[in-house]
N, C-alpha and C positions, 0 to 999 in steps of 0.2 A: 422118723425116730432117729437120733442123735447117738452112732457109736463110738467106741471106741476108737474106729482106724479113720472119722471124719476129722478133718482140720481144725482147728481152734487159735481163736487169737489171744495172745498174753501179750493183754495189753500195749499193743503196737509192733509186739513181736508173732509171725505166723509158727503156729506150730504143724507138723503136719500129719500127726496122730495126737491123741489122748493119753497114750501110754508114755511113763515116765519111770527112768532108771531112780529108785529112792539111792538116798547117798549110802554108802557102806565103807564102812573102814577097812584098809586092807594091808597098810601097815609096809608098804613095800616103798616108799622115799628117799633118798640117799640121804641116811640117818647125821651124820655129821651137820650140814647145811641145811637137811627139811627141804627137801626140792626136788620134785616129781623128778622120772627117769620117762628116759623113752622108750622104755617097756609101758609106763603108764600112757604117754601118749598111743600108744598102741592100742590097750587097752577098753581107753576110752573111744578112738577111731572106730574100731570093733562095732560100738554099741552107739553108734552115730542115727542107726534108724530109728530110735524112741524120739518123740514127740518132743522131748528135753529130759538132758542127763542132767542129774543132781551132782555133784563129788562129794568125794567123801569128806569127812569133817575136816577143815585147813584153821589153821592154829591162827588169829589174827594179830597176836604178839606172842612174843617168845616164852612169856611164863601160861602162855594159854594151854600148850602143847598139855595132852592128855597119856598120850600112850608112844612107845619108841617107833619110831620112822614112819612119823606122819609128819606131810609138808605145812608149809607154813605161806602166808602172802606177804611179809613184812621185812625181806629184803628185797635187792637188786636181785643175787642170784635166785629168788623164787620168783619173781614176776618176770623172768626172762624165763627159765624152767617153764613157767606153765602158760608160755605165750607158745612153745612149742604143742603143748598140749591143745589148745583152742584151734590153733592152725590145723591140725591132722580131723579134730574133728568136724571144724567149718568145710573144709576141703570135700566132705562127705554131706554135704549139706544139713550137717547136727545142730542144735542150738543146747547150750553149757551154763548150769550157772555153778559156782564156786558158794560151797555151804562154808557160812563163815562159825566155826566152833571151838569158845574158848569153854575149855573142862572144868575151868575151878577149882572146885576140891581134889575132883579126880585126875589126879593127878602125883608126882612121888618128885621130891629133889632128884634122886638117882636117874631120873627121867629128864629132868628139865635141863640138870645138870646148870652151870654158869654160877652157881650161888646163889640161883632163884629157887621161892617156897611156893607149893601152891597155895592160892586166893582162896577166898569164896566171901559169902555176905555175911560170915558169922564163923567164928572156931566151934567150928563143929566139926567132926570128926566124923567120916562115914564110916559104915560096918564094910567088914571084906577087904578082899586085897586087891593088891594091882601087878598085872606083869611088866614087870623095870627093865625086862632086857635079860636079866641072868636068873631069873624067879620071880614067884609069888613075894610079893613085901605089902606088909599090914598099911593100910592108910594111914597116916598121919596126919592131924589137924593143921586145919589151913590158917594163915594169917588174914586175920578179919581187915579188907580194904576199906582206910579211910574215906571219908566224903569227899576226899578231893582226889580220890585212887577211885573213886566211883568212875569221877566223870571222866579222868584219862582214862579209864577201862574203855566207857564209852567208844570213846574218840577213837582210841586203837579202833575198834570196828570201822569208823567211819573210814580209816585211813588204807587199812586193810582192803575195804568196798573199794575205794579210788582205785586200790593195788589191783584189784580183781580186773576195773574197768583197762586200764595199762595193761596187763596180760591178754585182752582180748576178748574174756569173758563176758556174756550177755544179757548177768547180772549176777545178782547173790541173796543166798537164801540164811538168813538168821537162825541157827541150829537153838532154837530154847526149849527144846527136849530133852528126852531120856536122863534129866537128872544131872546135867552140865551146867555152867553158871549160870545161864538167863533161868534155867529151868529152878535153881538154886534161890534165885531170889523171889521166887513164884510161891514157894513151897514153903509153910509153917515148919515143917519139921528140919531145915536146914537155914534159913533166916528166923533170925531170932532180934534182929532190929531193932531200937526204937525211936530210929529218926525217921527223915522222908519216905526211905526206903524198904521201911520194914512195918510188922504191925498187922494194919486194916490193909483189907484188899485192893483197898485204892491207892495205896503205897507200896505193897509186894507187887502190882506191876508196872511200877514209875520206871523199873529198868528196864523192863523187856518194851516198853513204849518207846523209853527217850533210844534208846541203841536204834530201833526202828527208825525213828524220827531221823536221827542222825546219819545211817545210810541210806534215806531216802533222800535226805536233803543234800548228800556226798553227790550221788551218782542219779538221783532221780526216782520217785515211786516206781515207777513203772519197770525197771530194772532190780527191785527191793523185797523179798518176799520173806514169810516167818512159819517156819517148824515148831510146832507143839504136838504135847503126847499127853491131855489129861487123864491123873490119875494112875498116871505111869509109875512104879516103884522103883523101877532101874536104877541103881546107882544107890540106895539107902535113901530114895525118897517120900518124905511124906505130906499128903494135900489132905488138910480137914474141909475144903470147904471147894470143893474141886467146882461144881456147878458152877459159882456165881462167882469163882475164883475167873474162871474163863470166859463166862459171858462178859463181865466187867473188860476182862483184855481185847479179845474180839470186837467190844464196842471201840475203844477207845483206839485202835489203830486202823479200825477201818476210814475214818474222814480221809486219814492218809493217803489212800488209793494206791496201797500199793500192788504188786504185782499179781503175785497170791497166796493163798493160805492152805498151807501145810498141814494134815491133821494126821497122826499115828494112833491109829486106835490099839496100843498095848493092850489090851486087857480086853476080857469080854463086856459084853451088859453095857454098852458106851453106844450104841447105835444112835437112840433118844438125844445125849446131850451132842454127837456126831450132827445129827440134822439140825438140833436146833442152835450151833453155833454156826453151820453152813449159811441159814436164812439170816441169820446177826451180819454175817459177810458179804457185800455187794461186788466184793472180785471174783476171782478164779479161784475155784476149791478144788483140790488136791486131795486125795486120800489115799493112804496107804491103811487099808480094811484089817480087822482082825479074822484072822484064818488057824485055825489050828495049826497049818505047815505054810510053806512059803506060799504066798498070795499067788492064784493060779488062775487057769481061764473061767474060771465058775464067776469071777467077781468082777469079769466085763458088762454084766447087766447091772452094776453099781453107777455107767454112765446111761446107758439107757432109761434106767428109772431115774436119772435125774437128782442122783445121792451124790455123784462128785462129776466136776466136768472134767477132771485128767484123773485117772489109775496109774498109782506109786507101786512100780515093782522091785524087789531086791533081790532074793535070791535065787528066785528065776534068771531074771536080765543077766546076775554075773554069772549062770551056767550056758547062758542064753546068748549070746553075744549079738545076734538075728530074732531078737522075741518078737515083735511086731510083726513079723512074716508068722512064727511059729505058730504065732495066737489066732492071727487069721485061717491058716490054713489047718489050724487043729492039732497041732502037734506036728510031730513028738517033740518031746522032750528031755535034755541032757540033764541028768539028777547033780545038783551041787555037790561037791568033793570038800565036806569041812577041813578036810586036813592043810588045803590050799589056803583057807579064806584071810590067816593073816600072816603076813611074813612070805619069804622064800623069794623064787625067780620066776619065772616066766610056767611054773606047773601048776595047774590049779586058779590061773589068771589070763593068760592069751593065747591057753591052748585049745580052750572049748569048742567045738567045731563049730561050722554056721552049717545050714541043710546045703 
């Protein structure tokens, strides 16, 4: 029987458990430039014994940024910034990939700052606000990206993924969840389209394909993998047709071969379309389970039964910095400290003890 703490290959890459750090936002970057610190190389060092660490969402151009002091991969000084990063965790013998996450709508000028509006696939306006830096500020509608701001959107990713590859990174994972632009153009209630890109289901996911297409074809499938959460509401999103919305995506990016597939079961009652978009997928499946609290050791038998071949941890791993021991040995365990989880210094991020 096949656990959790057996080895696993991705795709050319060994891993040496099944447990995986899910990405998490933390919001601690050297905000002016968007370029990890070496408190986050720390950080991630720390948490070098998972199977492979996810990062948290990295902005792949500048108008992508979502929220303040998160990094970005689209200069000189961020791919040198997080070539630091890869080296502290290789050094521990970790494997990294860099989650490439542009927010779209969600996002605030006050945020982006430069003169730049956030994007998205339609002027749509999400409900809710956003923290800017000095408060809560109402969203603002996005400026709908031309057809030809489509495919430079694209392309940023692709350029971005190279950036990843240059930093050191061991691949990248395509964030089209929680309601961020790949997830944006997925979804009826925030694409409103009606050219290539919009519409019928076989056009809501021309973009989450060709971006795929396009970082596979940067840096290679096998270094290439993609995040989704159907059915997810996060962000003001809404999916009428969520089933056949994602089997149609799942079909049509698996020829690709890429690395592996991502799934966030948000919500309850998703188990069914969980399994049956796993059997759609011939790679490596990934899940991050839905649990009332943070995903814990009860859903280690999700690899044993054969529901996912790696277990996505998140706020365990960041109270956990040692969970792959933890897990094995049965605990204990350090409870997360929300007060840390976004912003500040080194309290609530590199001080969680290891056993």
């Amino acid at each position: 029987m096949t656990t959790a703490f057996d080895p696993v290959d991705l795709a050319g890459t060994r891993l040496v458990n099944r447990i995986a750090m899910a990405p998490m936002t933390r919001s601690r970057a050297e905000a002016a430039r968007r370029v990890p610190t070496r408190l986050t190389a720390e950080y991630y060092a720390q948490r070098a014994s998972a199977g492979l660490i996810i990062t948290e969402g990295v902005q792949p151009t500048a108008v992508g940024q979502g929220y303040p002091a998160t990094p970005g991969l689209h200069t000189a000084e961020q791919i040198a910034a997080w070539r630091e990063v890869t080296d502290a965790v290789h050094e521990r013998g970790g494997r990294i990939f860099a989650q490439l996450m542009h927010a779209g709508r969600i996002s605030h000028p006050d945020v982006l700052g430069e003169g730049l509006h956030p994007v998205g696939p339609s002027a749509v306006t999400p409900a809710g606000q956003l923290f800017t830096g000095t408060g809560l500020t109402d969203f603002v509608a996005p400026r709908e990206l031309t057809a030809d701001e489509v495919l430079e959107t694209i392309e940023g990713f692709a350029a971005a993924a190279r950036n990843a590859v240059e930093a050191g990174f061991d691949g990248v994972e395509v964030h089209g969840a929680n309601g961020y632009l790949v997830h944006q153009f997925l979804a009826t209630g925030s694409n409103h389209r009606n050219d290539e890109w919009g519409g019928p289901v076989e056009n809501r996911i021309r973009f989450a394909v060709e971006v795929v297409k396009a970082v596979a074809d940067a840096i290679g499938p096998e270094r290439t993998a993609l995040r989704i959460s159907p059915a997810n509401p996060y962000n003001d999103i809404a999916e009428s047709d969520t089933d056949e919305l994602y089997a149609a995506l799942v079909t049509a990016i698996d020829p690709v071969g890429i690395a592996y597939l991502h799934l966030t079961e948000a919500v309850p009652g998703l188990r069914e379309l969980t399994v049956d978009l796993r059997k759609r997928f011939s790679g490596t499946f990934v899940l991050n389970p839905h649990t009332e609290g943070p995903t814990g050791p009860e859903s280690l038998t999700l690899i044993e039964d054969g529901t996912a071949d790696i277990l996505a941890y998140g706020a365990l791993f960041l109270a956990n910095p040692d969970l792959p021991a933890r897990l094995l040995a049965g605990g204990p365990y350090n409870t997360p400290d929300s007060a840390g989880f976004f912003g500040g210094d080194h309290r609530g991020y590199t001080d969680y003890p290891s056993l």
